[in-house]
N, C-alpha and C positions, 0 to 999 in steps of 0.2 A: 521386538523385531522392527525391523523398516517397512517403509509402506511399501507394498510391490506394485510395478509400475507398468502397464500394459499400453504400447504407442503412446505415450507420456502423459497418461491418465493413472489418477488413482485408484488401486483397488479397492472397493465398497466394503469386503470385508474387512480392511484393518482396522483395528480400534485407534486411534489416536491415544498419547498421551493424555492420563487425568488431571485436572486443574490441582492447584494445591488450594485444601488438605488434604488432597484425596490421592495424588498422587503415591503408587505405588501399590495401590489398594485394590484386595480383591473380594471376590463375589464366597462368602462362604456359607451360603446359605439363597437359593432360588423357592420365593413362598407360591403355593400357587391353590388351587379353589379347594384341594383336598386338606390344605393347610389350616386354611379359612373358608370355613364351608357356608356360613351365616356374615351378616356385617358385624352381628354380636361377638363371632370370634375374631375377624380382621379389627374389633375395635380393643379387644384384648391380646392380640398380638401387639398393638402398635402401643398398648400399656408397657406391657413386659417389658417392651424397649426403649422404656423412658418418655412415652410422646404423649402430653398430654391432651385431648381430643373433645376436654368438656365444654370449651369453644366452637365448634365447629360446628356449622351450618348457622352462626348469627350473621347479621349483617351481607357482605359479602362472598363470606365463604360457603363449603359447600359442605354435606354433612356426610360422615362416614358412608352411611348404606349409597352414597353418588360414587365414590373410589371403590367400592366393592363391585359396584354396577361396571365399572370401568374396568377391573381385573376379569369379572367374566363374560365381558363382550370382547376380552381381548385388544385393551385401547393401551391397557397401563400393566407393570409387572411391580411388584412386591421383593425388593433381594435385602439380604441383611449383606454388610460388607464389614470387612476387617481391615483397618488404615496400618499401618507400616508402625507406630508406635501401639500395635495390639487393642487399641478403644473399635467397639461394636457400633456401628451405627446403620440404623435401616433407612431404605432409600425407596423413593416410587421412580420407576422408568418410562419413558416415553420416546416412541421414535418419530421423528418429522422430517417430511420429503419436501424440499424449497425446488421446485422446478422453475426454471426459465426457459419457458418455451418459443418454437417458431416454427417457420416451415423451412425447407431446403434453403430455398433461394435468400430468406431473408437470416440465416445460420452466416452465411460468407459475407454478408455487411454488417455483420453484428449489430441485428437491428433483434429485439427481442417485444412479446407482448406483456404489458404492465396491465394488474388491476386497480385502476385509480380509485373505482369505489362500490359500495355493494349496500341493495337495497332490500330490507325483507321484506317478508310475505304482507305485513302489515303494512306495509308504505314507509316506514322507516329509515333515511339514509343513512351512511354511513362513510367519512374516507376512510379510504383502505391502504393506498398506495403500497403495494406488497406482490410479492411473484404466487405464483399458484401454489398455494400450504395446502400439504395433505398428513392428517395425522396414520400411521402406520399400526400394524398391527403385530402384535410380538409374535403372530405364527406364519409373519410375512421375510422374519428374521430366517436367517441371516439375509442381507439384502439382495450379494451376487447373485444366490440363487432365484430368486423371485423380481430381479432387476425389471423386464421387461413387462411385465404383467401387472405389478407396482403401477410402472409411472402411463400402462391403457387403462389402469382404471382410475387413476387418480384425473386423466384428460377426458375420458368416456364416460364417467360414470359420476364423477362429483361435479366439480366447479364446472367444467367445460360440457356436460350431458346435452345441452341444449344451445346451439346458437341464434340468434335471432338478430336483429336491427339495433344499431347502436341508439336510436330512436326511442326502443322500446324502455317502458318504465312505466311505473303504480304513480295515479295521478287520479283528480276528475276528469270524469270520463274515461279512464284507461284501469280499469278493473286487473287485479293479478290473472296472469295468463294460468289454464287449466293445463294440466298431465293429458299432452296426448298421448295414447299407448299407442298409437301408429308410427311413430315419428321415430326417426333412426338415425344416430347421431354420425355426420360426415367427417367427423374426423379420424385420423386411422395415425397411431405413434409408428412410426418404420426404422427411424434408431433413438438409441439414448446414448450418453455421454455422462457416464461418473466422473464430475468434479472433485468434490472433496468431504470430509466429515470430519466436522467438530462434537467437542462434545463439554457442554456446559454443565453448572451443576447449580443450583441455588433454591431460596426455601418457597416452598410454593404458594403462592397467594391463596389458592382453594384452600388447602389445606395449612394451616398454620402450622411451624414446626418441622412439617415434613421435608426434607430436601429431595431433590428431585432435580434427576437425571436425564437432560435433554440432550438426542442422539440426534443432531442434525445433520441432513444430506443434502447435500447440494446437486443434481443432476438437469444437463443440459436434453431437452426432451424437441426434436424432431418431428414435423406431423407433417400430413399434410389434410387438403380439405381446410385448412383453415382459410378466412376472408381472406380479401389482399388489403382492404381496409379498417378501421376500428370498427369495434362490431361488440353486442351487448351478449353474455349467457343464460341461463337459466339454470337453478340448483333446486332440486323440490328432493320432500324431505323421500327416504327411505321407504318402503313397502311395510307397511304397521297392520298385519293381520289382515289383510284385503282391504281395510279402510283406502280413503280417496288417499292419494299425494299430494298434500300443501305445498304452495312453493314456497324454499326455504330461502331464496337470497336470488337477484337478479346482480348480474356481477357486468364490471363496464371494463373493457380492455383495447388500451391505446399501443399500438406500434411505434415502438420510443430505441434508441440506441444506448447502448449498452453503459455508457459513461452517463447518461442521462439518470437512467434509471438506478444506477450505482448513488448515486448523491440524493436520491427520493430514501434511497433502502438504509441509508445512514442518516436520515433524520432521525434522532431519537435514542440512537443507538448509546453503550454506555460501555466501557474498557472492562472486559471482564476476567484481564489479565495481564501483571506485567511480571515480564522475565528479567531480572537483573542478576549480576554476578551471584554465582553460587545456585543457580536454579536450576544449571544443566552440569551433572559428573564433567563432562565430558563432549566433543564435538559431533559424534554418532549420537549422544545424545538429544541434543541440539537438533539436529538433523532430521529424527527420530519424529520429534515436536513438528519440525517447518514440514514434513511430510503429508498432513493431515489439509494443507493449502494449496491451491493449483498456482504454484510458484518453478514449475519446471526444472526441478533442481539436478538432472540430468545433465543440463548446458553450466550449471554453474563450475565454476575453473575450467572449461576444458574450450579446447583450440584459441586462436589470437581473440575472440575478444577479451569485453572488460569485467567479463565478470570475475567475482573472485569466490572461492571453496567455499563451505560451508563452515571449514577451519578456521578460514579469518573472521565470520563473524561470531563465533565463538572466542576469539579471543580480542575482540572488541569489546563484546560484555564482558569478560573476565577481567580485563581494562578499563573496566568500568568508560569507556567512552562512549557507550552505544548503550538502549536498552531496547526491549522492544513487549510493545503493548498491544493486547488483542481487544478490537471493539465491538460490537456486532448487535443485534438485536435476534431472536428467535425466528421472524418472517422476513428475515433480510440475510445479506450473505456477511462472512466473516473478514475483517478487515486488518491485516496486520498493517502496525507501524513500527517504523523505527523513528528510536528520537537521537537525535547527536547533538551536540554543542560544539562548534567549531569558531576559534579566535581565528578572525581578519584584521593584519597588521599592514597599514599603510606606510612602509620605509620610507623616510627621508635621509638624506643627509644632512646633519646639522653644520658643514663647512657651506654649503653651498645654497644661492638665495633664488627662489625662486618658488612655483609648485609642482613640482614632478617629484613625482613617486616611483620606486621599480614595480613593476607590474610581468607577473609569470606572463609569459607567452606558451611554454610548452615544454613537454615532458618526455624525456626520452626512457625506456625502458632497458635493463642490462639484456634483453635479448635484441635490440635492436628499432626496435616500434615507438614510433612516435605521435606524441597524443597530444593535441592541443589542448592549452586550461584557460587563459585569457580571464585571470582574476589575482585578484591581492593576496601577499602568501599570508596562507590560512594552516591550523592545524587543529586536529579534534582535539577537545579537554576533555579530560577524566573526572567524574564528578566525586571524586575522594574527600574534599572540601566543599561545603557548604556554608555560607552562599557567597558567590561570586563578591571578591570586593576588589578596591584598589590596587594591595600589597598583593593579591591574587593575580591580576592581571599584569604586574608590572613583572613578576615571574616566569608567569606564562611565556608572556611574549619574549624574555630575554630568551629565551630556552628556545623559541621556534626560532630564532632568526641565528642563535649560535647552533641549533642543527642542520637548517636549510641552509644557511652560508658561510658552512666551516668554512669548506673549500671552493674558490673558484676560477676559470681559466678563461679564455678568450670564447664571444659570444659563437664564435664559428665550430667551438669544440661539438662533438659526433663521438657516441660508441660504437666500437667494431666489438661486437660480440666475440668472434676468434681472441681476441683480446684486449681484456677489457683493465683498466687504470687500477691501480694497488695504492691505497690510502699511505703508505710509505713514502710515493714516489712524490706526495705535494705537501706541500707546505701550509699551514692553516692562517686561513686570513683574520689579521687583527681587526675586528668588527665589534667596535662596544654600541651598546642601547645607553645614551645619555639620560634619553627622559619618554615618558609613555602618557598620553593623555585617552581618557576611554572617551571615545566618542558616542558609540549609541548600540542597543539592541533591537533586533529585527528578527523577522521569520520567514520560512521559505520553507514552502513543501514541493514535493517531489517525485518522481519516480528512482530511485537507488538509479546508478551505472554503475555500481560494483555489485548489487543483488539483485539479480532480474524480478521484477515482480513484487518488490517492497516499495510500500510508498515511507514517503522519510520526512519528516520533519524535522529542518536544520532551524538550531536558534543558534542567528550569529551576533557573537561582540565586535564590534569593529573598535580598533584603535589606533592611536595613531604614534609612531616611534622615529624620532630622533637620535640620527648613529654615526660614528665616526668611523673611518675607514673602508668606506663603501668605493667601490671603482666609480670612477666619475662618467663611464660611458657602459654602452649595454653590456650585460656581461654572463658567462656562464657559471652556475656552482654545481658541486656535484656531494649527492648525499652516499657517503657509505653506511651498511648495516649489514653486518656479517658476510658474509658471501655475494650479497648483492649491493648494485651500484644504482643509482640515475641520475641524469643528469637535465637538468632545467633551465631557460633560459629565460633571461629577467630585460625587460626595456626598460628606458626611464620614460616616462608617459606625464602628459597630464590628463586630467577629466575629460579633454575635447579629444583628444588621441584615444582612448579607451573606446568611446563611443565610434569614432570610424575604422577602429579595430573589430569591434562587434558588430558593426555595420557589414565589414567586408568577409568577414567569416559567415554571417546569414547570406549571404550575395552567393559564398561559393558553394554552401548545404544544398539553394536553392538549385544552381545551375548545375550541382551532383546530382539530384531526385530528379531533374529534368531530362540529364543525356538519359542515366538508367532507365528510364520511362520510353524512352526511344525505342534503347535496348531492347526492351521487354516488349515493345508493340511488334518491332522487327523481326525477335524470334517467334513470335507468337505467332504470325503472317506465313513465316516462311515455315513454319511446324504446320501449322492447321492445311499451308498448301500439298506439302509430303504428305500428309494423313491422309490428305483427301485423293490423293494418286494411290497412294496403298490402297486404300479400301478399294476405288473401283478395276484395279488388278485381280486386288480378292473377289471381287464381283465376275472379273472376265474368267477369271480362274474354275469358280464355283459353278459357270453354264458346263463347264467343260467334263470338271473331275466332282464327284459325293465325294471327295474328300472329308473325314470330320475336321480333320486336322486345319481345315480350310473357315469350319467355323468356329473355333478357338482361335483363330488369328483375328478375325474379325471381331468379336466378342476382347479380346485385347485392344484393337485400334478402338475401340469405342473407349476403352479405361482410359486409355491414352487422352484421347478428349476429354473424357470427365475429368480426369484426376492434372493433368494438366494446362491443356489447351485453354478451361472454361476458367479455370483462375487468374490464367494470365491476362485473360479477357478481361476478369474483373478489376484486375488490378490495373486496366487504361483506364479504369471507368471510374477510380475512385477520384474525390477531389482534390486539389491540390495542397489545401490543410486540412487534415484529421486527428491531428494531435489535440488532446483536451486536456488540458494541466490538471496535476493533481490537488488544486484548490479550488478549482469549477468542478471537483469530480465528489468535492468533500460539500456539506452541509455550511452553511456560516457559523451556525453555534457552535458545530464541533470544530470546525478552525479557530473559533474562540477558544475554548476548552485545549485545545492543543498548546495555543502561542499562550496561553497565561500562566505554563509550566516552567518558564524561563528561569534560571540561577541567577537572576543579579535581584536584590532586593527594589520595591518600590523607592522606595527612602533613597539608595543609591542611585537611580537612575533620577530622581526630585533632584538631589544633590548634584548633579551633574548638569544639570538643563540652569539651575540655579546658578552654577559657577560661571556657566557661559554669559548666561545674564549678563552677571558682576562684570564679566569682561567688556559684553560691548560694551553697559553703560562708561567703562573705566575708558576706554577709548574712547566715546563719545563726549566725556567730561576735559578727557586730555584735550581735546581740536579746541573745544570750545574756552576751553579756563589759559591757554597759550602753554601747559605744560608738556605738550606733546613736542616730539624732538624735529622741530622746525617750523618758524615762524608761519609760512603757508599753510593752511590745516588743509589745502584741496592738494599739499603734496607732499604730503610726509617725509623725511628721510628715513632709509631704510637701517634697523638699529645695526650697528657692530663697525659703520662707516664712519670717516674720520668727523668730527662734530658733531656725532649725534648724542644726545643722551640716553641713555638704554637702561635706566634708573625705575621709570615708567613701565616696562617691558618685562623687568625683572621683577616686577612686584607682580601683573600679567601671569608670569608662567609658573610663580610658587603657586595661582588658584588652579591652575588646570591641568598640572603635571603629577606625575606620582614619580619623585627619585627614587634614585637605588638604594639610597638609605631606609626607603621604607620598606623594602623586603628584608632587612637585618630586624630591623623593630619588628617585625612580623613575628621572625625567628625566635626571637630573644623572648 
């Protein structure tokens, strides 16, 4: 089923889809202490089912009678499971609760508390850099129902039991602080927020063999009574038969913003799944999967904006042009990416001498909406071949420039939705691709504008193309595809154009976020001034008449304030850039790990830095040896003009072009 969705939060008790091989697989067998009543028997169950166990507890693992200890304190369960091709396999279960917590105030700036690091009882440091991990208990399942009582005691009673001075810490001179049983802890949860629940599977380091089923929950935890500044806890151990409480860990907690602490929680982290074609039947199922992430898939396709269905990225992996890989670590939160590969084709025309290029300015939709792009036409590749090479690229690109500029018409051309151009009525422009040279690979991450909530990793090829029959001034093309149209409009630009193109579109973002901010202070003014005449009406009202009715109005005018007035308020107050890109939001090794996934081979990309080489020095050697096509080597003639020699030139572009003849040899 789907996850169901309550104010556009996830429900706690959905299961998420299981990772493969497990996917599809169910519980056909729940073991529990009358099963295995001794460790002797949980170490002959876990015989029967293949595991061998006469390893365990060497070195660092841990020995049977510590997993039976953990079944009957209730930490871990025992289920046999049946996978979808009929094979038995038994699994240990565990559930863990990743809170990021805060108080009220500091919830609306997404500012949350991090534990940088935790010190035991013995003086022992330790970094931690992790949200508050609380292991669960299987009779605390299912979670909905025990949601609030969950994440008081996981704030009250473990990590958070004790606040104290960020000061404090096990030193000379500073002895571990004593259990006071006076002391009573000020903090108090008043709401929580179900994020989201994954669920991992892999073999367990204690136990050798075992796999194990990690159910993690992500919930946003509310308090108040907390510091307003970083401030240290205290963790002492459990009540052990009346004996004294050792303290188990002094814990240090910084107020850090949400993007900050996102790139600490992905240090380390490791992909612990990728979806490619064939992984999902279907786009409900699909759907199904993305369900278990706080991705709001509510807003996806629906009114003018950009997002798009759940459908098209279903049939982007099915197109093999998208995949998408899940990264995470167990005390950290889960990370979906997408990865695309998308060719950038810099057109030229090959009649005409100069360096401009056409360059999209913008994008019109068949309903009428227009979207600025203000980049080189680009289009995703489908990774059906591997790996990216020459006679790859010089395909590709012929195929993106004969889709995007079959058709084209005067740059002033507009769709009227009422009615919209029938591919009949125009003629297709004769536009050949002469010659394609690959210039270079890059990377760029992101946030999706077509999947709200996906960060994306684009690995782009740039290259560059040589074409005949291009219009020689700006111009419009229009792409048909079945029932729908759009239509684009192309300048010819050079490098320094580009730039104060992108100059004056950030010019007008800025001076849009400014009027709105006006906007927003001025109704905000002129609400908070009506609010505040309502209520004291309702004040003049309530000397006069006990009406109740009279305090339900008032008890409204307050919501009113809370629920809008004080947002608005915060929203004068925020600063001018808040945006944090999704490569300051990522670790650097895993942006490593990400950009070293690229289709084009090393060797190819050598070969190509190599060719360029060959060229300057070829030009360099021309000026200097008088073979270059004109006696002045400070002023070359330009080749194809009356007296030049373009002998030189032609030798030049057989090292850095890839002809059309080479996607026939490809073929053949």
């Amino acid at each position: 089923r789907g996850s169901l969705r309550l104010n556009g939060v996830a429900d706690p008790g959905y299961c998420p889809r299981l990772p493969e091989p497990y996917t599809g697989s169910k519980a056909k067998q729940v073991l529990t202490l009358k099963d295995v009543p001794t460790p002797e028997a949980l170490a002959e169950m876990l015989h029967l089912n293949g595991l061998d166990t006469s390893t365990w507890g060497q070195g660092n693992t841990k020995e049977v009678s510590k997993f039976w200890k953990e079944m009957k304190l209730d930490e871990a369960g025992l289920e046999i499971w049946e996978r979808p091709d009929g094979q038995l396999a038994i699994v240990r279960v565990t559930h863990v609760l990743r809170a990021k917590v805060t108080s009220e105030e500091c919830h609306g700036r997404d500012i949350w508390l991090f534990n940088t690091w935790q010190q035991y009882g013995d003086g022992r440091k330790r970094t931690r850099n992790g949200l508050l991990s609380e292991k669960l208990t299987i009779s605390e399942m299912p979670l909905q129902a025990h949601l609030h009582e969950v994440c008081q005691r996981a704030v009250t009673e473990e990590e958070m039991q004790r606040v104290v001075d960020a000061e404090c810490h096990i030193g000379p001179g500073n002895p571990a602080p004593q259990y006071d049983t006076s002391y009573t802890c000020p903090l108090q949860v008043v709401r929580e927020v179900f994020v989201d629940h994954t669920v991992e599977i892999e073999e367990s380091k204690s136990y050798p063999g075992l796999k194990t089923v990690y159910h993690l929950y992500t919930v946003d935890i509310i308090c108040t009574g907390l510091p307003t500044v970083n401030f240290n806890t205290l963790e002492f151990e459990h009540a052990d038969e009346g004996g004294p409480r050792g303290l188990k860990y002094i814990h240090a907690w910084v107020w850090l913003k949400w993007p900050t602490i996102q790139r600490y929680l992905l240090e380390g982290s490791d992909m612990k799944e990728r979806m490619v074609k064939g992984s999902f039947k279907c786009s409900s199922e699909l759907e199904d999967w993305l369900s278990q992430f706080d991705l709001g898939l509510e807003e996806w396709g629906v009114g003018d904006n950009d997002n798009e269905p759940v459908s098209e990225l279903f049939k982007e992996v099915e197109e093999e042009k998208a995949q998408l890989e899940l990264w995470g670590r167990q005390d950290g939160v889960p990370l979906l990416m997408r990865v695309v590969h998308v060719l950038q084709v810099m057109v030229k025309s090959a009649t005409t001498v100069g360096d401009k290029f056409i360059f999209q300015e913008s994008k019109q939709r068949n309903d009428g909406r227009l979207q600025p792009v203000n980049r080189l036409l680009a289009k995703k590749l489908d990774t059906t071949r591997l790996p990216f090479d020459g006679a790859f690229f010089m395909k590709a690109t012929r195929e993106a420039i004969k889709e995007q500029l079959a058709y084209t018409a005067d740059v002033h051309f507009q769709l009227s939705p009422d009615k919209l151009p029938r591919q009949e009525d125009y003629q297709p422009a004769n536009i050949t691709t002469n010659s394609v040279e690959f210039c270079d690979h890059r990377f760029d991450l992101g946030d999706s504008p077509s999947f709200k909530g996906i960060t994306t990793m684009y690995h782009l090829y740039t290259v560059h193309a040589l074409c005949h029959g291009l219009p020689t001034q700006d111009f419009a093309s229009l792409n048909f595809s079945g029932s729908k149209v759009d239509a684009s409009v192309w300048r010819w630009v050079t490098w320094q154009h580009t730039m104060d193109i992108l100059h004056a579109r950030a010019g007008q973002l800025l001076e849009r976020d400014k009027t709105r901010t006006e906007l927003l202070a001025s109704a905000r003014s002129a609400g908070a001034q009506s609010l505040e005449q309502c209520r004291k009406a309702v004040e003049r009202m309530s000397k006069k008449s006990k009406d109740p009715d009279l305090q339900m109005l008032q008890n409204f005018l307050n919501n009113i304030e809370k629920q809008v007035i004080s947002p608005l308020e915060l929203v004068e107050k925020l600063p001018d850039l808040t945006t944090v890109s999704a490569a300051e939001r990522l670790p650097p090794c895993m942006v490593s790990a990400l950009a070293d996934k690229k289709l084009v081979t090393d060797d190819f990309l050598d070969e190509v830095v190599t060719n360029k080489r060959r060229i300057h020095r070829s030009i360099t050697d021309g000026f200097t040896d008088g073979s270059a096509p004109g006696k002045d080597p400070a002023c070359p003639r330009i080749p194809g003009r009356p007296g030049a020699s373009t002998a030189w030139m032609d030798g030049l572009f057989s090292v850095c072009t890839l002809p059309a003849a080479a996607v026939e040899t490809e073929h053949r």
